[in-house]
N, C-alpha and C positions, 0 to 999 in steps of 0.2 A: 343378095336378095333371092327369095326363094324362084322356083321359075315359074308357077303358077299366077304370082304376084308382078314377074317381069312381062308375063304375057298380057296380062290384061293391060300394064303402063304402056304399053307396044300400042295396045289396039287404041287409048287412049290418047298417044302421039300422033297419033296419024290424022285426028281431027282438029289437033291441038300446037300440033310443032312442037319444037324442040321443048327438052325437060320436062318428062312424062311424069314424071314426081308430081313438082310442084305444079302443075296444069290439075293433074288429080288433086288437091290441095285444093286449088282453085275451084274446082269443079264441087266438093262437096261444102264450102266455104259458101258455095251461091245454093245450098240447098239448106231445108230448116231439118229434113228426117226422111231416113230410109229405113224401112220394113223390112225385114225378113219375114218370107211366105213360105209354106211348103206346097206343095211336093219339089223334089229335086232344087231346094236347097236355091231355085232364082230368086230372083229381086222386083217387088212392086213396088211402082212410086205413083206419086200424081202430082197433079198441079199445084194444087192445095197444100202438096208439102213438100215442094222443091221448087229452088230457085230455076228462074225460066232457061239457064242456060244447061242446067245441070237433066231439067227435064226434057227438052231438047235431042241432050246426049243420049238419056238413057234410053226414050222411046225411038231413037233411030240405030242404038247399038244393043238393045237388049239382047235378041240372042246370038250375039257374037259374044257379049261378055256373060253371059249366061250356059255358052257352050265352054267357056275355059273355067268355069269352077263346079259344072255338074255333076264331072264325070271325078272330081278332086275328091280325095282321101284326108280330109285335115286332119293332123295331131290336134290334142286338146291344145297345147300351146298357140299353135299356127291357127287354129280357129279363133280364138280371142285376139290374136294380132288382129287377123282380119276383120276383125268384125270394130276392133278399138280404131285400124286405119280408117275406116268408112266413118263411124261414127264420134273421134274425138275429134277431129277438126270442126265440128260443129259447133253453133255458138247459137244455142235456141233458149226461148222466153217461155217459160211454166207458169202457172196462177195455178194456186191451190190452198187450201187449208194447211197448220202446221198442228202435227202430229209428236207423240212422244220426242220431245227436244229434252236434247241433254248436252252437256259438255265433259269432257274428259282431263284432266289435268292443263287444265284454262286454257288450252289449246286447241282441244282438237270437237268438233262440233258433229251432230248426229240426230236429223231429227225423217219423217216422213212429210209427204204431201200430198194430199188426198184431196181426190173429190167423189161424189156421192157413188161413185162405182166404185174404181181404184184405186191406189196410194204408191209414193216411189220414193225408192228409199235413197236420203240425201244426204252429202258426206261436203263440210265447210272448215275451212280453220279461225280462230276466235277473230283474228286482227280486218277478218273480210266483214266480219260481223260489225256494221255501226249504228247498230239502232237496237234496245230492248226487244225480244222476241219472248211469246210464251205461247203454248197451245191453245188453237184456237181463231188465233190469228190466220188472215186472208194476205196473203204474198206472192211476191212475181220473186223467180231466180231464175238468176241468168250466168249461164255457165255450160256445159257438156256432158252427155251420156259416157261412159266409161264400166270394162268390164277391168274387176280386178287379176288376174293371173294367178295367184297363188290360191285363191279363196273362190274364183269364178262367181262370185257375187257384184250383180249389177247395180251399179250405183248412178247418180247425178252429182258431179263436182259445181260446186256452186261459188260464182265465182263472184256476184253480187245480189244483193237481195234491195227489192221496194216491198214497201207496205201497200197495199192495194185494200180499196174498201175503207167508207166509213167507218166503220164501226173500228176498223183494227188501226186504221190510223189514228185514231181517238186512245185506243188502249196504248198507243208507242207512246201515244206525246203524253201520257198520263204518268207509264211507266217513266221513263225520261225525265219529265221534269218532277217526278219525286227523289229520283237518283240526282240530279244536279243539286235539285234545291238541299239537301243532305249532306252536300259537298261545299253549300256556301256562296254558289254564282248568282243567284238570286239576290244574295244578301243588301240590303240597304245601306250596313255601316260601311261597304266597301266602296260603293259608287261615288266618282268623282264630281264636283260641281263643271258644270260647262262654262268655257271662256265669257267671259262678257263683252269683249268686242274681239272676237276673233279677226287674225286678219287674213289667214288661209283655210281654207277647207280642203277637205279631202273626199270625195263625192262616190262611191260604187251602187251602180247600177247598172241599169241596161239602155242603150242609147236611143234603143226604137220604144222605151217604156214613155207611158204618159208621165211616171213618176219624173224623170228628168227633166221634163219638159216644166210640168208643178213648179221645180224644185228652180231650175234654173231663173224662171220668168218671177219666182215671188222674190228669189233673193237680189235680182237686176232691178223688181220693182219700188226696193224698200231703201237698199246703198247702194252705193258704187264704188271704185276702188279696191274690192275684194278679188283675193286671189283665190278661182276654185280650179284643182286639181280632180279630174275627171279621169276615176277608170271602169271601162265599158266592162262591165260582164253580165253574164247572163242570169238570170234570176229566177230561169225556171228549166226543168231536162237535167240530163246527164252533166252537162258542163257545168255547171252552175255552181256548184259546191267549191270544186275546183278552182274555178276561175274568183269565187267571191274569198277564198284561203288565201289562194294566190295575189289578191289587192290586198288583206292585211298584210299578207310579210313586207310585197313592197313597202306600203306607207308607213310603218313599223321598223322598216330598216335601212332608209333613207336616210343622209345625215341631216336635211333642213325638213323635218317634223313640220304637216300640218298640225294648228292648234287643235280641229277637232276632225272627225271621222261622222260620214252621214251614208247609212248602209238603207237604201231605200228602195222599194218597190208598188205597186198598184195590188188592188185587192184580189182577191181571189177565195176559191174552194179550198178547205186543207189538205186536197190534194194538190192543189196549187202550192200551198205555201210550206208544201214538206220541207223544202232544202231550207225556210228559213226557222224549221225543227228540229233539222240535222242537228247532231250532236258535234261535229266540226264546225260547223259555223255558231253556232251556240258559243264552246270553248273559244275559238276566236276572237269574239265579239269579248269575251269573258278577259278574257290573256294578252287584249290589247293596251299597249303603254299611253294609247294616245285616247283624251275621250270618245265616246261612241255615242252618237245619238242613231236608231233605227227606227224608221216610217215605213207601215205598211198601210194602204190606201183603203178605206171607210169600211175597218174588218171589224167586225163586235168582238171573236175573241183575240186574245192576247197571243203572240206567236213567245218561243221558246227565246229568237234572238232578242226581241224586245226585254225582254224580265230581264236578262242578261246585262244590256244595254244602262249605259251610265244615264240615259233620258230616253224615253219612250214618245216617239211624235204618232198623233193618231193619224196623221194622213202626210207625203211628201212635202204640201205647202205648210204645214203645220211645223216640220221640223224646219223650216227654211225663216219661219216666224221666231220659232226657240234660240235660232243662234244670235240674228240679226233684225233690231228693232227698226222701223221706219224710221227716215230720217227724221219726218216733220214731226212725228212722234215723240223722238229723242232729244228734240228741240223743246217741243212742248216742258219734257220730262227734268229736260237741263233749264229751261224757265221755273219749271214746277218747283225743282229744289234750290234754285237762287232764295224764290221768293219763302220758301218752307224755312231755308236759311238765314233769312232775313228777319224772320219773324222768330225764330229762337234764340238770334242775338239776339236781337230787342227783348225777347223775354227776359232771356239771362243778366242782360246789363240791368233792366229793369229790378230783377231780385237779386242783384249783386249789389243796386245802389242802397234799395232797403236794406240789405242787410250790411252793407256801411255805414248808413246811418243810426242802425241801431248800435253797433257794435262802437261808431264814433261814441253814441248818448252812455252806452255800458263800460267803457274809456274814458269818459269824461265823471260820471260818478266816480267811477274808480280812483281816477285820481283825486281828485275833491278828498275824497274818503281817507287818502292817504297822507294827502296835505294836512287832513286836520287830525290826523293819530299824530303827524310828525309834529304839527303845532304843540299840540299836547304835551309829547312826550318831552320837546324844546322845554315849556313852560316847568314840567317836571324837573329837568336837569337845572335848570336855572335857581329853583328855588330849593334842592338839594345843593348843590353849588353853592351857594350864597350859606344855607345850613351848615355846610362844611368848611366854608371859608370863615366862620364866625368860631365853629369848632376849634379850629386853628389858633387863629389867632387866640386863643384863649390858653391853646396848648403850650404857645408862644412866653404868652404872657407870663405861665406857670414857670415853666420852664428856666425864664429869664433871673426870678424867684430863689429857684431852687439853686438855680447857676449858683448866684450871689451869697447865698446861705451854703452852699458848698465850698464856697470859696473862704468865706470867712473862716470856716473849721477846718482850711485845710494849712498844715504845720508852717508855711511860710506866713499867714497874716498871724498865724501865735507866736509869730517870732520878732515879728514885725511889733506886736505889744510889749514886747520887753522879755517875753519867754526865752529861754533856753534848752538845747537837748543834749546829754552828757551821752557820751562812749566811750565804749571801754572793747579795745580791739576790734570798730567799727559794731560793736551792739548797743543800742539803746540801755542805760543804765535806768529803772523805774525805781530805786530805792536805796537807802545808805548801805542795804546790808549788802549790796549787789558787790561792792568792792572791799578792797583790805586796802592796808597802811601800806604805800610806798607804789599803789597801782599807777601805771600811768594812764589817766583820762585825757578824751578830747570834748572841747566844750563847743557847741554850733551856737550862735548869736544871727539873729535879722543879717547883721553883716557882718562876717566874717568868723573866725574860729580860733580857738588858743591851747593850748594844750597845759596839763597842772598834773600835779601830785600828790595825790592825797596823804596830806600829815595828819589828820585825827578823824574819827566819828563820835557824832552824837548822833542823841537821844534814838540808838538801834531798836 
């Protein structure tokens, strides 16, 4: 450590005790800003912009620490330490206007912020960035003065930004939810239906809100028997975001899943309701497995979580209405559709029985109809039947006839008359010339046969 830098930690321990470091640490941690003044290179502060203990210090050691770096020679290097020692431990709040913003290969961020005199030039990286920014826009950063060493250009490292001002909050949530709805979170076909008799919830809010209170007293006032899972967080400030990210993972990554998730709060300014704008609790709300119903209390417009949200309640007791019906209500309702039920059987039966009975009476032609084709067609075959059986017999008849008359011409009743039939080497002999003298014939008679030899012919 240089020894100009040791002597001032020196003069600094002695009001401080031990660890002259981190007590300087301390000491400009309790301040918001130190000034460099000339002549001769001391230090003015004020109340107005230091913390009380750091001004304290300074207006009872100014020139003791004022004589150890008057009479100093800085390098340009050893000057920028010094002057980065005093002023990066700082953590001060800026409001201003946003001036030429740019980004440089999606990471690295560059814009100014000005107001009606001056402007300071400010240096962020993209992932710090959670909200749409364009020029124009009225914002708070909060982060540390810093000089660069190589470039000796004074910058603001920015280490979180709020929107500040109606008007520039209007143009985030405008930009924002153009960029969501683009992406699909908005969408309708994606939102799930809510349980219809859920039997846990899962509740995030805040404990001191009216909203819990709403929420608690209408769902105690309607059932009983419901298991609600309460986690406190805060719903508005720095925490908020945080702690409402931090209730989705829990109930998201529990193994016994509430049926539904109820992200609620009381109305307010849209400065009020930034965090439920945020683009993390938005996606949250978006990216969670379990339904979401979000109530914000008697707000005209629409917040970012809500569109998000698988049900939109307009007020705490209103989402406490959505999940869980009254009982006596529900009674009524399970009366309502016994009797709705009762009267649609009876309808049904009632046109179930007409149309059995018509359909008995179009069955009962029916068959009639068929009994008397089949009568018919009976009466048909009978008297073809009968025509055919007359046919027959007549075929019969013929037949019998012909039999007879075949029979009579056949070689045995011509034999039976006294005929005879001569061969000669088993052939039918038809004439005397058929043989010669000395042939042997055989003779067939009705009965029996004889065998001869022809001794003469005549009349050849």
């Amino acid at each position: 450590m240089c020894q100009w830098r040791q002597e001032l930690l020196c003069t600094i321990s002695r009001h401080f005790g031990h660890d002259p470091e981190s007590k300087f640490r301390l000491l400009i941690l309790n301040s918001t800003f130190i000034q460099p003044s000339y002549p001769k290179a001391t230090l003015s502060v004020s109340a107005s912009h230091f913390g009380e203990v750091g001004y304290k210090f300074w207006m009872a050691n100014y020139m003791e620490i004022t004589d150890l770096i008057q009479d100093k020679i800085f390098s340009v290097s050893e000057f920028n330490q010094f002057v980065n020692d005093i002023v990066t431990p700082l953590r001060v709040t800026v409001e201003g206007e946003i001036s030429d913003f740019r980004v440089s290969q999606n990471k690295f961020v560059w814009f100014n912020l000005k107001d009606n005199n001056e402007s300071l030039n400010c240096f962020s990286l993209t992932y710090r960035i959670r909200q749409p920014l364009e020029d124009g826009m009225k914002i708070k950063i909060f982060g540390y003065p810093k000089i660069f060493g190589r470039s000796g250009k004074f910058s603001f490292q920015v280490e979180k930004i709020e929107i500040s001002g109606e008007g520039s909050l209007k143009r985030a949530f405008e930009l924002l939810k153009t960029k969501l709805k683009k992406e699909g979170v908005f969408s309708e076909n994606r939102k799930r239906p809510l349980p219809r008799f859920p039997e846990k919830i899962g509740l995030i809010t805040s404990e001191q809100a009216a909203a819990y209170t709403d929420f608690i007293r209408q769902i105690n006032s309607r059932m009983g028997g419901l298991t609600i899972i309460f986690t406190p967080v805060a719903v508005q400030g720095e925490k908020a975001v945080p702690e409402i990210l931090a209730a989705f993972e829990y109930f998201n990554s529990v193994k016994e899943k509430p049926d539904v998730l109820v992200l609620t709060r009381g109305g307010g300014s849209l400065e009020d309701l930034k965090e439920f704008n945020s683009e993390e609790v938005v996606r949250a709300v978006f990216s969670s497995k379990i339904p979401v119903v979000v109530g914000i209390g008697h707000e005209r417009d629409v917040s970012l979580a809500e569109l998000a949200a698988d049900k939109r309640a307009s007020t705490p007791t209103h989402a406490a209405q959505l999940l869980v019906p009254k009982s006596e209500n529900l009674i009524s309702e399970i009366n309502q559709t016994i009797a709705d039920q009762r009267q649609i059987v009876g309808c049904r039966l009632e046109a179930l029985g007409y149309k059995l009975n018509t359909q008995t009476s179009l069955l009962r032609e029916t068959i009639l109809e068929k009994f008397s084709v089949i009568k018919s067609a009976r009466q048909k075959f009978q008297f073809e039947f009968s025509m055919l059986s007359d046919k027959l017999q007549r075929y019969k008849n013929r037949n019998g006839s012909l039999r007879k008359l075949l029979h009579s011409l056949g070689p045995k009743d011509i034999l039976r008359r006294g005929y005879s039939i001569v061969r000669k080497s088993g052939k039918i002999i038809r004439q005397a010339g058929d043989v010669k003298i000395n042939d042997e014939l055989e003779i067939e008679f009705h009965k029996g046969t004889i065998s001869s030899v022809v001794r003469g012919l005549k009349n050849l």
